[in-house]
Structures are given as C-alpha cells and as structure tokens.
C-alpha positions as CSV (number, residue, x, y, z in Angstrom):
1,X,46.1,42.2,35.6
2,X,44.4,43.1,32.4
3,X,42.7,39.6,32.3
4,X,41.4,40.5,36.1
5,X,40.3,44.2,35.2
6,X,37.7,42.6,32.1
7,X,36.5,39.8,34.4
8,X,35.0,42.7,36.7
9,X,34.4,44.9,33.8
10,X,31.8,41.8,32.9
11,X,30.8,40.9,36.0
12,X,29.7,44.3,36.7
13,X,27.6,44.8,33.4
14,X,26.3,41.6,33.9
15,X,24.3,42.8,36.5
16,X,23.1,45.8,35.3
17,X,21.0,44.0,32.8
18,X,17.6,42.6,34.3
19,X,17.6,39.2,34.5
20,X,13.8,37.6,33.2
21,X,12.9,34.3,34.2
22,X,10.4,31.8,32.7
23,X,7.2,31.7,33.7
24,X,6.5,29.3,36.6
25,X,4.6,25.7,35.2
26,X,4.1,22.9,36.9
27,X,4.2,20.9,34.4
28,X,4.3,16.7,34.4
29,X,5.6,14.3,32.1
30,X,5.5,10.6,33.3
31,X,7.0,7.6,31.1
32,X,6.7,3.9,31.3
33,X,9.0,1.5,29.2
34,X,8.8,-2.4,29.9
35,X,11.0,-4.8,27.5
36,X,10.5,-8.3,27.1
37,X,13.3,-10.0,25.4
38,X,11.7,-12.8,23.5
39,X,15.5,-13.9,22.2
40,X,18.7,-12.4,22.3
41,X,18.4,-10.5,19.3
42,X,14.4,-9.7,19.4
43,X,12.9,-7.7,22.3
44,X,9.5,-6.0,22.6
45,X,9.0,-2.9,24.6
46,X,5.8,-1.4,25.6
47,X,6.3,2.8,26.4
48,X,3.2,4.9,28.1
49,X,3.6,8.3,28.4
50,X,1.5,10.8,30.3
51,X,1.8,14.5,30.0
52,X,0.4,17.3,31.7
53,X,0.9,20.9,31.6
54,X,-1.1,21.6,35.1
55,X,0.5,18.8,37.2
56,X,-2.2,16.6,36.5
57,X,-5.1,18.3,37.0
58,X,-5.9,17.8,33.0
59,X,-4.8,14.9,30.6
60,X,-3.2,16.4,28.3
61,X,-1.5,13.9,26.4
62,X,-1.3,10.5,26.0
63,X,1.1,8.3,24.2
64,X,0.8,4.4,23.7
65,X,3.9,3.0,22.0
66,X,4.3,-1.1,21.3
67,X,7.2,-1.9,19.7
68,X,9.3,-4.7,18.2
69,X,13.2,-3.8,18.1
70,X,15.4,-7.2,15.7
71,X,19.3,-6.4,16.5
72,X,20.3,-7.7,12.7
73,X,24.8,-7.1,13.4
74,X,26.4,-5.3,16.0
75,X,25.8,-2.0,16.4
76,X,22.4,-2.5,14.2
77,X,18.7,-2.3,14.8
78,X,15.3,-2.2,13.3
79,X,12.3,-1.4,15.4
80,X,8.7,-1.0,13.7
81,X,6.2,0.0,16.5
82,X,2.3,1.8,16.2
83,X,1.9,4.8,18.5
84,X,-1.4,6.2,19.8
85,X,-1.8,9.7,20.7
86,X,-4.5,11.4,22.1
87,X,-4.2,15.2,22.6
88,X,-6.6,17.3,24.7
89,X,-7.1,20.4,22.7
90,X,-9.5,23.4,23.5
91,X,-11.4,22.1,20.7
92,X,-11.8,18.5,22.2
93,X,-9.5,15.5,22.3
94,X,-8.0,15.0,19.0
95,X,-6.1,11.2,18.3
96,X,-3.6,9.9,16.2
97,X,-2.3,6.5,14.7
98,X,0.6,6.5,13.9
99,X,2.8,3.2,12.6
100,X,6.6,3.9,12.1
101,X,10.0,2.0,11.7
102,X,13.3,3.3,12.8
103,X,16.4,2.1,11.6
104,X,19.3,2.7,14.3
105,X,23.3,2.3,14.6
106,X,26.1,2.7,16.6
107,X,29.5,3.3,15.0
108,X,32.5,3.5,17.5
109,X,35.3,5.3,16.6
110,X,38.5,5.5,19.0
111,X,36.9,6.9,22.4
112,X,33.6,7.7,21.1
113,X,30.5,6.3,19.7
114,X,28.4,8.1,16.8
115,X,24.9,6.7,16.8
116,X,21.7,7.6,14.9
C-alpha cells in the first residue's frame, strides 16, 4: 500500500513540473563505409560523411576517411587512415588534414566482451 501511495505521490508531482522540449532541427547526418578485404587479415575501408544541420539546404560538413585496418592476433587491430574535413563556418569553409592510427582490442571475458 505504502509502495502504491509514493508511486502516485510521484506521478502526481511529476506533472506539475513543465515539461521543455528541445528545439525542433532538422538536422542530417549521412555516412558511407565500403571495405575491401585485400587478405584475410588486411582490409581497406573508405568512410564519407555528410552533415547538415538544415536538412541539406547547407553543407555543413564533410568527412573523407581512407583507411587501412592489419588484424595482427585475435581480438587485435591496427588501422592508420588520413581524414579530410571541411567545415562551413560563418567565416568561410575551414579544412583539415588529419593522419591518425588507432590501435583496437577486444578482450572477452565470460559473457561479455571489453573492447577499446
């Protein structure tokens, strides 16, 4: 009963507090990834990304990202890859290189798998 009684207690001051939504964006955020495996440890992947805050009346972002991923064990990965970026800012568009490398692993442990 008691457990009943604070349910509608909550419930009921719940909505006496005024809810505020977001504001309403139509935002747009389109990816494209294609891999290529050129053996069965090596695979290249090509990602495009487009991103729009104004469903795509403006560019206002565009990512470029070749990669090269070498599985080395089970479970382990390097990937090196360049990424372009070109940013529409009010100032202008504004670009970036970028060239990174990513070391990633997967560690199962009973059920689950850790990964980083």
């Amino acid at each position: 009963m008691k457990n009943c009684l604070f349910i509608m207690q909550s419930l009921i001051l719940i909505q006496l507090f005024p809810a505020f939504g977001q504001e309403i964006q139509s935002n747009a955020w389109n990816a494209f990834f294609s891999d290529y495996s050129l053996t069965s440890s090596t695979t290249i992947r090509t990602e495009i990304h487009y991103r729009s805050v104004d469903f795509y009346s403006t560019k206002d972002q565009i990512l470029f990202r070749p990669q090269i991923k070498i599985k080395i064990a089970p479970g382990v990965s390097l990937t090196s890859g360049y990424t372009y970026v070109m940013t529409n800012t009010a100032l202008g568009n504004m670009t970036e290189n970028n060239i990174w490398r990513q070391f990633g692993f997967i560690f199962p442990f009973k059920k689950l798998r850790f990964f980083g």
